[in-house]
C-alpha positions as CSV (number, residue, x, y, z in Angstrom):
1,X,-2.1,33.1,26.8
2,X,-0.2,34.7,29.8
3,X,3.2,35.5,28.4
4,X,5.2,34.7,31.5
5,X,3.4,30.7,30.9
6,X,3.7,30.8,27.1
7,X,5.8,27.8,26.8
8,X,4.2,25.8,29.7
9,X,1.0,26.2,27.8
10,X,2.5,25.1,24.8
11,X,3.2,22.4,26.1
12,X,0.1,21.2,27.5
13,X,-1.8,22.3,24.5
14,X,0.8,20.2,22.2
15,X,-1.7,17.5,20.0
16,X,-0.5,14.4,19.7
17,X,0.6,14.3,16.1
18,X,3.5,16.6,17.5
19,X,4.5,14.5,20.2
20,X,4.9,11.7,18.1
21,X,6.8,13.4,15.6
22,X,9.1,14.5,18.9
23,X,9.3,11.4,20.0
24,X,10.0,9.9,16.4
25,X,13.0,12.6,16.4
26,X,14.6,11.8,19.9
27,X,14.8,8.1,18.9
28,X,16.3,8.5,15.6
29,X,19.2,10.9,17.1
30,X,19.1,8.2,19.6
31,X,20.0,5.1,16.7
32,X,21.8,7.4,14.7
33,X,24.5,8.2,17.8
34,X,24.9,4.5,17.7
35,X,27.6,3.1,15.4
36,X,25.3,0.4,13.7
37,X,22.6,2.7,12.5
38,X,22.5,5.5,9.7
39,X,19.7,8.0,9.2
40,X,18.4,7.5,6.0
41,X,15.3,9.6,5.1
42,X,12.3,11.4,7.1
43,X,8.8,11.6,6.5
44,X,7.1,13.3,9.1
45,X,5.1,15.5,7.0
46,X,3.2,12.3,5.9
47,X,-0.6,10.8,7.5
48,X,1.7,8.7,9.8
49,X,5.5,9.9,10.2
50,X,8.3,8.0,9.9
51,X,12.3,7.5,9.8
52,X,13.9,5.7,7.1
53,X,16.9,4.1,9.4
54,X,19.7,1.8,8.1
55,X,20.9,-1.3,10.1
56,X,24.5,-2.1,9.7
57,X,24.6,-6.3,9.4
58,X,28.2,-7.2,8.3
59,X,28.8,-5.9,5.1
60,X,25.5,-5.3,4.5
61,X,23.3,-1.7,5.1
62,X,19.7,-3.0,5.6
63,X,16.6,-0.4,5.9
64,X,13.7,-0.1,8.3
65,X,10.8,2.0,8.5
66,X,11.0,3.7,12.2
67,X,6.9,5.1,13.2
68,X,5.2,5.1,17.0
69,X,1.8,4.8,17.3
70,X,1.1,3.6,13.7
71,X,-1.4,0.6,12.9
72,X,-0.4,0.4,9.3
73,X,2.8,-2.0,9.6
74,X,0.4,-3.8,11.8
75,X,-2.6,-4.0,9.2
76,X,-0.1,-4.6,6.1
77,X,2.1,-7.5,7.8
78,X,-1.5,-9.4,8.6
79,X,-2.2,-8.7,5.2
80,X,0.6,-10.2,4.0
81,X,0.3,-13.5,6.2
82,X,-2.9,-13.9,5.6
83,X,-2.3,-14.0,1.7
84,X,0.6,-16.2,2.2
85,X,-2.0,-18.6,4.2
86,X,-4.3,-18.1,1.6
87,X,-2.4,-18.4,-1.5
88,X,1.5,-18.8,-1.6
89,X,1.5,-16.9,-5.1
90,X,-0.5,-14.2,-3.2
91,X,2.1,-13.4,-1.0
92,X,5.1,-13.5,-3.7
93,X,3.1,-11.3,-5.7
94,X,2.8,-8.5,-3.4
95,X,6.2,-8.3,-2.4
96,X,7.1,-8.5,-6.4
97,X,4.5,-5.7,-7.0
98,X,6.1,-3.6,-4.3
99,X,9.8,-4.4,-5.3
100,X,8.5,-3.4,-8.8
101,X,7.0,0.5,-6.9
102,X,10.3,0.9,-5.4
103,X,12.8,0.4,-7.5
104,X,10.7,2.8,-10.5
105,X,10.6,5.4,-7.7
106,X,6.4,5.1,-7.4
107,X,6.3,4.8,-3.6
108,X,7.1,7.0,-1.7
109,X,3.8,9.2,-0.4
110,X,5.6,12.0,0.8
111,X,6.4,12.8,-2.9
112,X,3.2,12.5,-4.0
113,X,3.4,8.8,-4.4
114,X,1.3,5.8,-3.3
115,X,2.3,4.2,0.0
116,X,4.1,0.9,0.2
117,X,0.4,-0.2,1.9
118,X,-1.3,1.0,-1.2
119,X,0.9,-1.1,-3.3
120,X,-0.6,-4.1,-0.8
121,X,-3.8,-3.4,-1.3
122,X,-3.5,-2.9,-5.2
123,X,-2.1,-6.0,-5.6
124,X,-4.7,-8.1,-3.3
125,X,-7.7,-6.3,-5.0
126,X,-6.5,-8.2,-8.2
127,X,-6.0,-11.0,-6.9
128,X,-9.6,-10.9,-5.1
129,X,-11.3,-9.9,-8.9
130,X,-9.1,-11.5,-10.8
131,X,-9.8,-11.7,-14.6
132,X,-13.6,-11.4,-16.6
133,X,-15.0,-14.6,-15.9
134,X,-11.7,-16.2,-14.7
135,X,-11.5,-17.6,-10.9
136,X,-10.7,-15.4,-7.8
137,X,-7.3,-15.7,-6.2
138,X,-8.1,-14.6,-2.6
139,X,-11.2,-14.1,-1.3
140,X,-12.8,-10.4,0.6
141,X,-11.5,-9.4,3.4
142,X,-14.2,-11.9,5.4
143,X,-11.9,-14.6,4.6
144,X,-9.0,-13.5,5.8
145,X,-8.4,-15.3,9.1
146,X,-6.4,-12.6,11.2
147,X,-6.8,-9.4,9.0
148,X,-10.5,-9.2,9.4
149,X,-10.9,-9.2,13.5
150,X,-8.7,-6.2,12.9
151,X,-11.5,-3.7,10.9
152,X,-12.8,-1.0,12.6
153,X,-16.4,-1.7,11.6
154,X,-16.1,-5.4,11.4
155,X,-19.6,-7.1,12.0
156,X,-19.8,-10.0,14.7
157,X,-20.3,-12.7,12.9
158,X,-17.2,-11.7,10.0
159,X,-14.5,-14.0,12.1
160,X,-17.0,-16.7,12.2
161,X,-17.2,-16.4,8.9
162,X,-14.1,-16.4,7.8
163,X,-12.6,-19.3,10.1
164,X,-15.7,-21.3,8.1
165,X,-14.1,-20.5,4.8
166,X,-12.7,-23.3,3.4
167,X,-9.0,-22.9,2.3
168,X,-7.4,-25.2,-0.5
169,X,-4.1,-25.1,-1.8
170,X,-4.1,-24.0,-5.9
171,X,-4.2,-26.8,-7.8
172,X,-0.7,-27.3,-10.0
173,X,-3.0,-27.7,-13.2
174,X,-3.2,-24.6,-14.7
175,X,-2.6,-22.4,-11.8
176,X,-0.8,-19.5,-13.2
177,X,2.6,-18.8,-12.4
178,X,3.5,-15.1,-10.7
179,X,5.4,-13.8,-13.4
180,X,2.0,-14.5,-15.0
181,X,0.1,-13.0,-12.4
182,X,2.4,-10.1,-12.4
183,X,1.5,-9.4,-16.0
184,X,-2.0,-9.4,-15.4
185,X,-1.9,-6.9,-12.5
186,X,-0.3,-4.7,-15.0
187,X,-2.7,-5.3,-18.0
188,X,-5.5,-4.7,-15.1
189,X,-4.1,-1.5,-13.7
190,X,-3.1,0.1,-17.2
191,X,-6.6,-0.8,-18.9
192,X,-9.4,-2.4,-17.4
193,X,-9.3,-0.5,-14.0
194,X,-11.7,2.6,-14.2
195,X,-9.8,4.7,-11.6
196,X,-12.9,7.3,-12.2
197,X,-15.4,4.6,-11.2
198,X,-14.0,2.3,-9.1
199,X,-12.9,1.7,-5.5
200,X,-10.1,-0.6,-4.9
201,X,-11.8,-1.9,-1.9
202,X,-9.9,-5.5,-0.4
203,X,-13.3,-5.4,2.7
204,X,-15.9,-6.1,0.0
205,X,-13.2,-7.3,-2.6
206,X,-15.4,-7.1,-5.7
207,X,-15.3,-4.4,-8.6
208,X,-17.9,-1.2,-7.3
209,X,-18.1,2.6,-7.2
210,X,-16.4,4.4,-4.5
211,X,-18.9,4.3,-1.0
212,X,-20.2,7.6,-0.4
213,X,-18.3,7.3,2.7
214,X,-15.2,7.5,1.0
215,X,-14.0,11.2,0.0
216,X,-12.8,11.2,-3.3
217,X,-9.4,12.6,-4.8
218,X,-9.5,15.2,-6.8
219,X,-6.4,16.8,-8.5
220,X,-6.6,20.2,-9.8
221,X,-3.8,20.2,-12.3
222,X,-3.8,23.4,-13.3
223,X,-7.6,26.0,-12.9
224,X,-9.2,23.9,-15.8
225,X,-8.0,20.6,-15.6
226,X,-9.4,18.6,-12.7
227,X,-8.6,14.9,-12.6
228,X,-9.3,12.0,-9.9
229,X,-7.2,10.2,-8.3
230,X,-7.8,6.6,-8.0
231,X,-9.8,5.8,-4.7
232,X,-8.0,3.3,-2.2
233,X,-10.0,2.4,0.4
234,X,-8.2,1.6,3.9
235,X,-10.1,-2.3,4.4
236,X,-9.5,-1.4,8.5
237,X,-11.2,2.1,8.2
238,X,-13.5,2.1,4.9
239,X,-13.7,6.3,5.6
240,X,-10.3,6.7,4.9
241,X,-9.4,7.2,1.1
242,X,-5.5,6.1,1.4
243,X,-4.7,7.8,-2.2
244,X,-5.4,11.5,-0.7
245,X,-1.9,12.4,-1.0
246,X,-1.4,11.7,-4.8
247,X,-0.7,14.5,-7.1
248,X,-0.7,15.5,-10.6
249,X,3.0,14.1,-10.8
250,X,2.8,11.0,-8.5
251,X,-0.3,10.1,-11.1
252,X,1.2,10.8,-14.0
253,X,4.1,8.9,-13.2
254,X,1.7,6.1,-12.4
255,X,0.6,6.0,-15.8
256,X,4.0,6.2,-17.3
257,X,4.9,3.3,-15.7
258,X,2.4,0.9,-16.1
259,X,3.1,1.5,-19.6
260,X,6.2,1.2,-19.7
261,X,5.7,-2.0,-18.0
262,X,2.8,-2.9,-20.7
263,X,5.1,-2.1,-23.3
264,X,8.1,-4.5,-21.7
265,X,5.7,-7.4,-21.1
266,X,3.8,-7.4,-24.4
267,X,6.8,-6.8,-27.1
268,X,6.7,-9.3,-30.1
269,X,8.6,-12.4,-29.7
270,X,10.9,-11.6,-26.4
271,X,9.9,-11.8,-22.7
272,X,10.8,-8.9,-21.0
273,X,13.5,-9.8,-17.7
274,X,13.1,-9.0,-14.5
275,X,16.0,-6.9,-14.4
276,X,14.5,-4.8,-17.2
277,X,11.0,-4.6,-15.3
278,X,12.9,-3.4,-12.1
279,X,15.6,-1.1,-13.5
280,X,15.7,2.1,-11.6
């Protein structure tokens, strides 16, 4: 580099994961110089950066996710609609499953946390194996009527597929309520998951090992304790393991809460409360 054009050609040469991040900042000073935003929190040492911002509505201070150039809000919002088509209970229990992540301070990746999307995908993954012998909530990704055109590797005949799917409403007999469903993701996730084994993959939406495509996890904990991470596959690009930021805390807090969760749900004679299940 010619030291009279050092900064010129550090600026040509700058990659685009730093132009984001510059452009992420510029908007956020942007919103922030404006009387009905508030800066919040930044994350722009995560896969995909972004700037927690708060909204002033009235009285109220509501947050939003700021990101450029992402495709997860994208990918978890047709998701989400797509469940909700689906499955009404589908929908209400992600967003309870989520609610649940946040307010036990177990999402947020750039502390070694799952992702908001993870929590998504954990909670459709149940809902597409649902119990031992029991029926299947949502089907694989296939039959999702918007979600699927959206994979990378999607095969030309998927969307046919799944617009041939037939869709039917639960039936009222014996279709379990979420607050039941809620306590079965958590009796799944604290014992009959086998985060060693098993890829929580919504694309094929059946229980398997990880693909050999998908990199595994693993945590060194300390030079003779190793552990892996559970795998989360991305359903839009089935390379990508979305749980490669975990560590040894963010997993052992997982554990901790699930059973703390188990032990809320499953006391003798008294239902735990919401308000107990979500206390920070």
């Amino acid at each position: 580099v010619c030291g009279g054009c050092r900064k010129q050609v550090q600026h040509r040469c700058m990659d685009a994961r730093h132009l984001q991040k510059a452009v992420l900042r510029a908007l956020a000073d942007r919103l922030a110089a404006a009387s009905d935003f508030k800066f919040r929190r930044s994350a722009f040492s995560a896969e995909e950066p972004k700037v927690t911002m708060l909204a002033t509505v009235g009285a109220d201070a509501v947050p939003f996710d700021l990101s450029i150039n992402t495709a997860t809000p994208l990918h978890n919002a047709a998701l989400i609609t797509d469940c909700g088509r689906l499955d009404a209970r589908a929908r209400a229990l992600i967003l309870l499953v989520r609610r649940w992540a946040r307010d036990r301070a177990i999402c947020h990746a750039v502390k070694g946390h799952l992702s908001p999307y993870c929590w998504t995908l954990l909670a459709i993954y149940f809902l597409q194996v649902g119990e031992e012998g029991g029926d299947k909530v949502l089907p694989p990704l296939c039959g999702f009527a918007a979600s699927s055109g959206l994979a990378a590797d999607a095969e030309p005949d998927e969307a046919g597929r799944s617009a041939g799917i037939r869709r039917e409403e639960p039936s009222s007999q014996g279709a379990k309520s979420v607050g039941a469903l809620f306590r079965d993701f958590i009796a799944f996730y604290a014992g009959r998951f086998d985060a060693r084994g098993e890829a929580v993959s919504v694309r094929s939406g059946r229980r398997a090992a990880p693909s050999p495509r998908l990199p595994l996890h693993v945590i060194a904990e300390s030079r003779r304790s190793r552990e892996v991470a559970p795998s989360i596959e991305d359903p839009f690009e089935p390379t990508r393991n979305l749980a490669v930021g975990v560590s040894a805390l963010g997993l052992a807090r997982w554990r901790e809460e699930l059973a703390r969760a188990t032990a809320l749900l499953h006391r003798g004679g008294e239902e735990a409360s919401l308000a107990e299940l979500l206390e920070p």
